[in-house]
C-alpha positions in Angstrom: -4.6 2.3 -7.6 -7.1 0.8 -5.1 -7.6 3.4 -2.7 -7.9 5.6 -5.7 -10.6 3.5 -6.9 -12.6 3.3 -3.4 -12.0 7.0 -3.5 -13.7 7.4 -6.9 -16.6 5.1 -5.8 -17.1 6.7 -2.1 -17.5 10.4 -3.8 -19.9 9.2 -6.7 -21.7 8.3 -3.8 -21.5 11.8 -2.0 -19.6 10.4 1.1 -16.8 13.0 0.8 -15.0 12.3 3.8 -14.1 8.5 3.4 -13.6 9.8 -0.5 -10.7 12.6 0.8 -9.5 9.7 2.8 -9.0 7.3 0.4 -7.5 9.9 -2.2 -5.1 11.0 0.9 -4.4 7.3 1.2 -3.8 7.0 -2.2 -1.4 9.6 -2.4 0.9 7.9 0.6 0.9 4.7 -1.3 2.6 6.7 -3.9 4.9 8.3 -1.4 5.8 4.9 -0.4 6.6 3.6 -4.2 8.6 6.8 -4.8 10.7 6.1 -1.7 11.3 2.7 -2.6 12.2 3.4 -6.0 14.7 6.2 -4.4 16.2 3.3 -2.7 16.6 0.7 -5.1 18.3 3.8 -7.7 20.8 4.7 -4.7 21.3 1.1 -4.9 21.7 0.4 -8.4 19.3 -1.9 -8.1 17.1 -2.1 -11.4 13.6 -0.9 -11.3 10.7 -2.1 -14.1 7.6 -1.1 -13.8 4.6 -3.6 -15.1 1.7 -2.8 -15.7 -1.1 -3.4 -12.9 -4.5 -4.8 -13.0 -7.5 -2.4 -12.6 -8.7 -2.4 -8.9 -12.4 -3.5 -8.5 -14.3 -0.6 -8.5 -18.0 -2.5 -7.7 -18.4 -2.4 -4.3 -21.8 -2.3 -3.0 -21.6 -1.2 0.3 -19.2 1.0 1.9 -18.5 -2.3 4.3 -17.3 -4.0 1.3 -14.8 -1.3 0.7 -13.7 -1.5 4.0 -13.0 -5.2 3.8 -11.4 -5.1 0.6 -8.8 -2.4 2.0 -7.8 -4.6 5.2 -7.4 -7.2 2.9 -5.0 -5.3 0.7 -2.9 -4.1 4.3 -3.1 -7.7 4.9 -1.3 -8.7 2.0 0.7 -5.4 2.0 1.8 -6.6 5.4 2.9 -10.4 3.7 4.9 -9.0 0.7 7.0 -6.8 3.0 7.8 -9.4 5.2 8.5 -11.8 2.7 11.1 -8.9 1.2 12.3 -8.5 4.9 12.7 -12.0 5.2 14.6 -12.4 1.8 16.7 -9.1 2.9 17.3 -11.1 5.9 19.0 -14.4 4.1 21.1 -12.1 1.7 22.4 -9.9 5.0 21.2 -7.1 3.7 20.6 -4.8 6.4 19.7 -1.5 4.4 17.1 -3.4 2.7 15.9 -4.2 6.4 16.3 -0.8 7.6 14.6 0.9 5.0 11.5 -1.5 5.4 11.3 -0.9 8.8 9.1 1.7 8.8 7.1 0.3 6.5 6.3 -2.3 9.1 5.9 -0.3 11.7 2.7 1.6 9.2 1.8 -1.6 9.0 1.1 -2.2 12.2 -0.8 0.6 12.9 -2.8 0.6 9.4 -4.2 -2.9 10.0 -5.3 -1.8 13.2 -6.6 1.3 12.3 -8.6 -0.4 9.8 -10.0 -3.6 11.9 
């Protein structure tokens, strides 16, 4: 929901390209939800979605969006190690190998970003 937000405020503000890549951004995030919810099914591990709280949609400066999304791969970065780490206690290894990449994008998102 964030980057859809960002991408929502970027093109009410006519800066198309940071809007299409936020919406492409948003879209991936997706991608990633889907695959985990693919995984935990496979597993017959129950899934239940909650609700979420709306994303801030008041920046006012682009620079501000910009910080808010590292911030977001920042803690993106600390929930999936904290599920690795948990994976990690139980001995569950497909739980660690299907977060690997999610690390690895990680990686490169936060230093795309900063």
């Amino acid at each position: 929901q964030f980057y859809l937000s960002a991408s929502i405020w970027f093109d009410g503000r006519d800066w198309e390209g940071m809007a299409s890549y936020m919406l492409a951004e948003s879209s991936e995030e997706r991608g990633h939800a889907l695959l985990l919810i693919d995984f935990a099914n496979k597993r017959n591990i129950p899934v239940k979605l909650q609700g979420l709280e709306a994303p801030n949609a008041n920046w006012e400066s682009p620079e501000e969006v910009w910080r808010d999304v590292l911030r977001l791969e920042q803690a993106n970065t600390a929930s999936i190690l904290n599920l690795a780490d948990a994976a990690n206690k139980c001995q569950d290894y497909a739980v660690l190998a299907c977060l690997n990449p999610f690390h690895l994008e990680q990686v490169e998102s936060e230093s795309k970003i900063s």
